[in-house]
C-alpha positions as CSV (number, residue, x, y, z in Angstrom):
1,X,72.1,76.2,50.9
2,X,72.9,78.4,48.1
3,X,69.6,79.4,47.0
4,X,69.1,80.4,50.7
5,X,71.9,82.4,50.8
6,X,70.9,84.2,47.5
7,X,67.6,84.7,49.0
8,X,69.0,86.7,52.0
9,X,71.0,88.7,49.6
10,X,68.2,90.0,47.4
11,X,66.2,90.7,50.5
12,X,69.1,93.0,52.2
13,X,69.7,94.3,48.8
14,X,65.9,95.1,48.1
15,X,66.2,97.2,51.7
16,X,69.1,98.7,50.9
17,X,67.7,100.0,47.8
18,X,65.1,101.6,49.2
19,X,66.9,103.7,51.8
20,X,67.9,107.1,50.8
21,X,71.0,108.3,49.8
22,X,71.6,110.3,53.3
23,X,71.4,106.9,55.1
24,X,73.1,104.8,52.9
25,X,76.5,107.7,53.3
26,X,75.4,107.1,57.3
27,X,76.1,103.6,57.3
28,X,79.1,103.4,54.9
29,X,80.9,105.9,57.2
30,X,79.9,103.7,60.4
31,X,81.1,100.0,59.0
32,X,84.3,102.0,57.6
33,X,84.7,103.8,61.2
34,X,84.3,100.2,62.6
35,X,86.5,98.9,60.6
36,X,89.4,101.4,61.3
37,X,88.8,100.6,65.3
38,X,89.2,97.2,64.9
39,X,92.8,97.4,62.6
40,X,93.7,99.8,65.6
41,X,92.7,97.2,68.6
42,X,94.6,94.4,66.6
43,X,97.8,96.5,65.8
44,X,97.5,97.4,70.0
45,X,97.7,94.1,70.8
46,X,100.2,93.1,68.4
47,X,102.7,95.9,69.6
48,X,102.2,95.5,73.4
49,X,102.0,90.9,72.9
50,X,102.2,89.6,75.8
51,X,103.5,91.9,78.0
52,X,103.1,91.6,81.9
53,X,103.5,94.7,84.4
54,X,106.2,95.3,86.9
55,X,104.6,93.7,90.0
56,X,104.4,90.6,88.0
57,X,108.3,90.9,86.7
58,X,109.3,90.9,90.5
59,X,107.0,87.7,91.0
60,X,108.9,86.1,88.0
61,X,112.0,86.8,89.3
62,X,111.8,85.8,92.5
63,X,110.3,82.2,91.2
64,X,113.5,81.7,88.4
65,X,115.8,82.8,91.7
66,X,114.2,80.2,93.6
67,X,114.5,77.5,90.5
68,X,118.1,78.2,90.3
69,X,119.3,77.9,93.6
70,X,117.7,74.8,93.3
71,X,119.8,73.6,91.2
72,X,123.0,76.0,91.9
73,X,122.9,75.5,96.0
74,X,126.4,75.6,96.8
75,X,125.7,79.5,95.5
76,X,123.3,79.9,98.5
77,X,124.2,82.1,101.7
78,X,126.2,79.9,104.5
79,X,125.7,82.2,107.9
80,X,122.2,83.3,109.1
81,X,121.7,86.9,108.1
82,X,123.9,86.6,105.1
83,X,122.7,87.6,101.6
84,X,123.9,86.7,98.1
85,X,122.4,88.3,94.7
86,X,121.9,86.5,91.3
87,X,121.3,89.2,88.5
88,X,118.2,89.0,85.8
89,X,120.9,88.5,83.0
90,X,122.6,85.1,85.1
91,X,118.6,84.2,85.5
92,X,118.6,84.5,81.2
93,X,122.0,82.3,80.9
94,X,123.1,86.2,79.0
95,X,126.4,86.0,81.1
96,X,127.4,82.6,81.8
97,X,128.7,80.0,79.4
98,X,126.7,76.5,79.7
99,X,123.6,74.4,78.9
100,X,121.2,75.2,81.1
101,X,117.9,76.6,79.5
102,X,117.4,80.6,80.7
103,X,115.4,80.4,84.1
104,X,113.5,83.6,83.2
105,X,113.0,84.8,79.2
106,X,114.8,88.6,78.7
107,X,113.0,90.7,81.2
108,X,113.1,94.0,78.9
109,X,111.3,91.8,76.3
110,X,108.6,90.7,79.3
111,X,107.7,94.4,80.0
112,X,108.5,95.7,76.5
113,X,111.1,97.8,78.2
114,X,114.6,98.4,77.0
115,X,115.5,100.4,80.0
116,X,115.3,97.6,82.6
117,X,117.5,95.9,84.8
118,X,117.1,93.5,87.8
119,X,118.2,90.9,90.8
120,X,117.0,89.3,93.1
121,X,118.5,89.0,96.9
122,X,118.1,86.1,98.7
123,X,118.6,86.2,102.2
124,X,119.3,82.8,104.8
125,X,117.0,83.4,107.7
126,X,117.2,80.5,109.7
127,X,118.5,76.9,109.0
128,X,117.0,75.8,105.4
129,X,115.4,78.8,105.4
130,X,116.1,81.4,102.7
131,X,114.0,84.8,102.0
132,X,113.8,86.0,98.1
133,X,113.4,89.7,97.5
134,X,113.7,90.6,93.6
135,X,114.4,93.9,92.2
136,X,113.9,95.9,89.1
137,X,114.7,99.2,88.2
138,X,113.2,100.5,85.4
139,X,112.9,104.0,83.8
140,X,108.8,104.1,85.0
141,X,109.7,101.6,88.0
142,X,111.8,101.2,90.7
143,X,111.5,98.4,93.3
144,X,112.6,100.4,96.4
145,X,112.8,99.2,100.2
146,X,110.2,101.8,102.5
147,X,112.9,102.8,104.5
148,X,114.9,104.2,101.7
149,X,112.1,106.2,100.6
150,X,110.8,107.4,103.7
151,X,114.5,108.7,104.8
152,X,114.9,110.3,101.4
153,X,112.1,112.3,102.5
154,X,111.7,112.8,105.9
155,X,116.1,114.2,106.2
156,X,116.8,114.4,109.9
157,X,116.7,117.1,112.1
158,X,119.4,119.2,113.6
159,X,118.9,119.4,117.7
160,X,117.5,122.8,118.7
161,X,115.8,123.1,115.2
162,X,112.3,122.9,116.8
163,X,111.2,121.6,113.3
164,X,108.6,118.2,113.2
165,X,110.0,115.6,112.1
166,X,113.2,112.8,113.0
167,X,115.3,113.4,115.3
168,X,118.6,111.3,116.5
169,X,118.3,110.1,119.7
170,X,121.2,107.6,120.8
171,X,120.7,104.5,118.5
172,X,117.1,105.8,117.5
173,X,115.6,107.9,115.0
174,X,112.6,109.4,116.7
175,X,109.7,111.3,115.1
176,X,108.4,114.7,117.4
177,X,106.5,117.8,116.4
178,X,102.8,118.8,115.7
179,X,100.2,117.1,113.2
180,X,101.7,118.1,110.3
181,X,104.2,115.9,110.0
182,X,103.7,113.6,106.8
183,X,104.2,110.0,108.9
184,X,101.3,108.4,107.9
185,X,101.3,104.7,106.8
186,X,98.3,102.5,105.5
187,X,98.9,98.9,106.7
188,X,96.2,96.3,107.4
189,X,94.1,98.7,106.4
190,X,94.1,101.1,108.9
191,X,96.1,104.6,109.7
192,X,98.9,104.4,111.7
193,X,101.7,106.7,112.5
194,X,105.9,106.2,112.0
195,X,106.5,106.7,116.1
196,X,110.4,105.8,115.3
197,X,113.1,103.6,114.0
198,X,115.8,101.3,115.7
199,X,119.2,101.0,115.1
200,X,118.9,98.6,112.3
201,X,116.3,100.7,110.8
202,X,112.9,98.2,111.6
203,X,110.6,100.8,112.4
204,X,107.6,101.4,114.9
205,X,104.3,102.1,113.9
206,X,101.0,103.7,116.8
207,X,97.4,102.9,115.4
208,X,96.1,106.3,114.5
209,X,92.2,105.4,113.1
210,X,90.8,104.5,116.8
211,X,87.5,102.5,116.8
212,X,85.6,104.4,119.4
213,X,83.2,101.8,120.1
214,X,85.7,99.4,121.4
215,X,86.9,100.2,124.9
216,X,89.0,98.3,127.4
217,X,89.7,98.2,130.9
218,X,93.0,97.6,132.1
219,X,92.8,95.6,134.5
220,X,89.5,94.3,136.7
221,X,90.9,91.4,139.3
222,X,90.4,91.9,142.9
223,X,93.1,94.3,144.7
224,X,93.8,93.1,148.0
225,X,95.4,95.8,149.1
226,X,92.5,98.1,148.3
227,X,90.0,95.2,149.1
228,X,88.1,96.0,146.1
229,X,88.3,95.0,142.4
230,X,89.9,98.4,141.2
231,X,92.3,96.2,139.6
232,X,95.8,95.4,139.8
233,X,98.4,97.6,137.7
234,X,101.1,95.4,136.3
235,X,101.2,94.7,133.4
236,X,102.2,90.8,132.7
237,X,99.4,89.8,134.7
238,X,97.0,92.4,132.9
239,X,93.6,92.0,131.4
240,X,95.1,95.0,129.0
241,X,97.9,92.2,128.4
242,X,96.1,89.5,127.7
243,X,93.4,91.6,125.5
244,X,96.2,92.3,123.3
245,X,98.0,88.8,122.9
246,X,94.4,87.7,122.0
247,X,93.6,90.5,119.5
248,X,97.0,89.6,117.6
249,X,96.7,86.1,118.1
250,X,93.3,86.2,116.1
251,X,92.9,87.0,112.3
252,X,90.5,90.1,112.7
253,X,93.5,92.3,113.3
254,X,96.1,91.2,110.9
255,X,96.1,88.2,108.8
256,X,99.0,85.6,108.6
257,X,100.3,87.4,105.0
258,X,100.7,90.7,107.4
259,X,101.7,89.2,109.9
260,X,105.4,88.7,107.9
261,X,105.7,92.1,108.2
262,X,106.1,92.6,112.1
263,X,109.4,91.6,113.8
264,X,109.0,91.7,118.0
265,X,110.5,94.0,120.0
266,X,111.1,94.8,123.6
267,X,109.1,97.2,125.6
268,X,109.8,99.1,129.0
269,X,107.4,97.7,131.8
270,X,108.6,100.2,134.8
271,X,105.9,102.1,137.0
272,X,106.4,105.5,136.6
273,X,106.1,108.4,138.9
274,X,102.8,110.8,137.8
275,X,105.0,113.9,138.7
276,X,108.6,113.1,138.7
277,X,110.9,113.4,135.4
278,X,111.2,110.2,133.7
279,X,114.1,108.4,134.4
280,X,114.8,106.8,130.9
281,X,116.9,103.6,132.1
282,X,114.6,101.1,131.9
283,X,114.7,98.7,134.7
284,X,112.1,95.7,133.8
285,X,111.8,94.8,130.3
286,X,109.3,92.9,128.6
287,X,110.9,90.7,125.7
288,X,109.9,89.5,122.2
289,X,106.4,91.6,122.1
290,X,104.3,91.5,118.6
291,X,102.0,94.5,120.0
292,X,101.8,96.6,122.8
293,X,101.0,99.6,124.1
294,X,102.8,102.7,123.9
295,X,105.1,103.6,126.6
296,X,105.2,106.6,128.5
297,X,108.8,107.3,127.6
298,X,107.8,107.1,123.9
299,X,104.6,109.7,124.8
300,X,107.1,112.2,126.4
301,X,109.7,111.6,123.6
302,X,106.7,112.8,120.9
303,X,106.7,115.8,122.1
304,X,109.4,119.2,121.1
305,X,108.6,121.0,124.3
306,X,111.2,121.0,126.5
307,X,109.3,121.5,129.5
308,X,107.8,117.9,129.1
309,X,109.5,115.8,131.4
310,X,106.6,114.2,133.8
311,X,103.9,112.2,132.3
312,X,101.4,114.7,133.7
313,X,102.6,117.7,132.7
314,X,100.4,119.4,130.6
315,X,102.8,120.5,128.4
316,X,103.4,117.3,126.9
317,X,101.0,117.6,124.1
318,X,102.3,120.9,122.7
319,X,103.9,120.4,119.6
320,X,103.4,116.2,120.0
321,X,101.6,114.5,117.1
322,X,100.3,111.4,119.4
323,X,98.3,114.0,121.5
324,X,95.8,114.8,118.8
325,X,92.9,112.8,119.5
326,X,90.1,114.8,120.8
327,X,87.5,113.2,122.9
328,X,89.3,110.0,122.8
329,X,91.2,108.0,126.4
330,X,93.5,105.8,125.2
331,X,95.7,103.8,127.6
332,X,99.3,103.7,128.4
333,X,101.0,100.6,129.3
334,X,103.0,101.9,132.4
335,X,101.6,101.7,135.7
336,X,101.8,104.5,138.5
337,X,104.1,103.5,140.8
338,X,102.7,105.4,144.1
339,X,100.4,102.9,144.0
340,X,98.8,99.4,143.2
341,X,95.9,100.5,141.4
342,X,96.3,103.0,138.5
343,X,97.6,103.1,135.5
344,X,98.2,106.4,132.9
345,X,96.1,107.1,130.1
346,X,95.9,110.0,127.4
347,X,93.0,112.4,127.7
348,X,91.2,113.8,125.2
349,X,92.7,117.3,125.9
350,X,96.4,115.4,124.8
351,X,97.9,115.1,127.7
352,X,98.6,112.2,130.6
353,X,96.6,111.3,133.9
354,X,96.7,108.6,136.1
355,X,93.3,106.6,136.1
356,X,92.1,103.4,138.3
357,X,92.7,100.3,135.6
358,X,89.1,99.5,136.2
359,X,87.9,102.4,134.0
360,X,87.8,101.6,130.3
361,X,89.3,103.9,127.1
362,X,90.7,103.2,123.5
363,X,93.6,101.2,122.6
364,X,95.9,102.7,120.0
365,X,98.5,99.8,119.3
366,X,102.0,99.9,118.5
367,X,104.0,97.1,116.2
368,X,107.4,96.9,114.7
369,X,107.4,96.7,110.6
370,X,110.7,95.2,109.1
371,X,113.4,96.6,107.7
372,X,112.8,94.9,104.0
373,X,109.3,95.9,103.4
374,X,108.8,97.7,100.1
375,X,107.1,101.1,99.0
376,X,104.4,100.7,96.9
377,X,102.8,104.1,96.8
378,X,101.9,107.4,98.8
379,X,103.2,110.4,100.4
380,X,102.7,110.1,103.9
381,X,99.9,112.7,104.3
382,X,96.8,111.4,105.9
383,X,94.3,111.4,102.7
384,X,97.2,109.7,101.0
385,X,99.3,107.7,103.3
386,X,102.7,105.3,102.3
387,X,101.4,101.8,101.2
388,X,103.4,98.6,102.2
389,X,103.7,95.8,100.3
């Protein structure tokens, strides 16, 4: 083996002889260069070890949370709705005198970050049911709830302003004004808009990216009345209806993860009058709803005109972000109540007509995002919207 080795080495060495001196510098200076990189790459990886980002932090958390209620029960919320909080340093055993091994290793030393803190809230939903939610707050990182953010931006409005953007309207926070209000959210990957937020602060979301190929009718049955098949407006008994419990139901619209992010909500069935002002006491209500349409009432609420009080009225899509959707119908889910066979739509110019439910248009859809979801990223323009997680 040795003379073989020997023999290599006089060979390279005979080649390396012959090179010129210009060459031989050239490839001193590139093994040293190489050599230099690879010292740097080494000390790199030394310095940073094994260090995980913040998303993973969070997932740590939440796991030594869940470890140590397992074993610390009697710690856990009682009452439905009720929330309790274990901090990072009781997850490390930092602040608590016993035996127990650390449920989570020092989460500055995880993300090489001395400025960090963290806890995670857990939350009893239903009976044996509990919801974990960690929480870090770092110099580079915060884990923040969506609403908090979206309120620090979006202040709200003082009645009379005639400014876009929230306004308080009894136990809502509603959104009206022109396009340029910066309500856009990405979620299920498509565009939607922040229509408005209850009282608890779960908040509404209107598809805003429409998929002009796909139109529906709705409704199609045969009308009696009009002995034809026109259709029959209401709106349990819809094709419109069912269209929608279908499309949700399926896994082309959201998937089950996303599907933890809606909460149901209640939505205002009334026929309403093309001409007259809206009476906004609702009369027939349709409970626990995971999509819908909008509602006329929310259409008319878009809007900072003060003359838009009918559904018809023209004026309804001045200053009203939900009336910019040229060359697109999109339906309503209120019926016309003058008769048995129409329901109101959205024109492309941005305002409401009645139309006979047979005819077909776009859906935009409407949901309800919980309270609890976090920001991830994004401003709330349309080219770069707020991200959910």
């Amino acid at each position: 083996m040795k003379i073989v080795i020997d023999a290599f080495k006089d060979y390279f060495s005979n080649i390396y002889n012959k090179m010129e001196d210009k060459t031989k510098k050239l490839i001193l200076i590139s093994t040293v260069a190489i050599i230099i990189f690879i010292i740097i790459i080494a000390i790199l990886v030394k310095i940073s070890g094994n260090r995980i980002d913040y998303y993973e932090l969070e997932s740590r958390l939440e796991v030594a949370a869940t470890n140590y209620y397992k074993v610390h029960k009697d710690k856990l919320p009682k009452k439905t709705d009720q929330s309790v909080k274990v901090k990072a340093t009781t997850l490390q055993k930092e602040d608590v005198d016993n035996d127990e091994e650390p449920y989570i290793k020092d989460i500055k030393k995880l993300v090489k970050d001395e400025s960090c803190s963290g806890y995670v809230k857990v939350t009893k939903t239903s009976k044996n049911k509990y919801k974990y939610q960690p929480f870090v707050d770092c110099d580079d990182f915060k884990t923040e709830f969506f609403v908090t953010r979206y309120l620090e931006k979006n202040p709200i409005k003082k009645d009379g302003s005639f400014q876009s953007g929230l306004y308080e309207v009894n136990d809502e926070l509603i959104t009206k004004g022109d396009v340029d209000i910066n309500n856009y959210v990405k979620f299920a990957d498509k565009l939607w808009r922040l229509m408005k937020f209850d009282k608890d602060k779960n908040f509404y979301l209107i598809l805003d990216s429409i998929d002009e190929d796909k139109t529906y009718v709705w409704d199609d049955r045969y009308n009696i009345i009009e002995d034809s098949n026109q259709g029959i407006n209401d709106y349990t008994k819809s094709r419109i209806y069912t269209s929608l419990i279908n499309l949700y139901n399926g896994n082309k619209l959201f998937s089950k993860e996303q599907k933890k992010f809606l909460v149901p909500f209640d939505v205002c069935i009334d026929k309403v009058s093309p001409t007259k002002s809206y009476n906004k006491t609702c009369n027939t209500t349709l409970n626990d709803q995971y999509i819908s349409l909008l509602t006329v009432m929310d259409f008319l609420n878009s809007s900072l005109d003060s003359g838009c009080t009918a559904i018809t009225q023209e004026q309804c899509r001045n200053y009203n972000y939900l009336s910019m959707k040229e060359d697109f119908h999109w339906w309503l889910l209120n019926a016309n109540e003058e008769n048995t066979y129409e329901a109101f739509e959205v024109t492309g110019l941005g305002y409401g007509e009645f139309a006979d439910v047979s005819d077909i248009a776009n859906l935009r859809y409407v949901i309800k995002i919980n309270k609890d979801v976090l920001y991830e990223k994004g401003k709330g323009t349309e080219n770069n919207p707020y991200i959910l997680r």
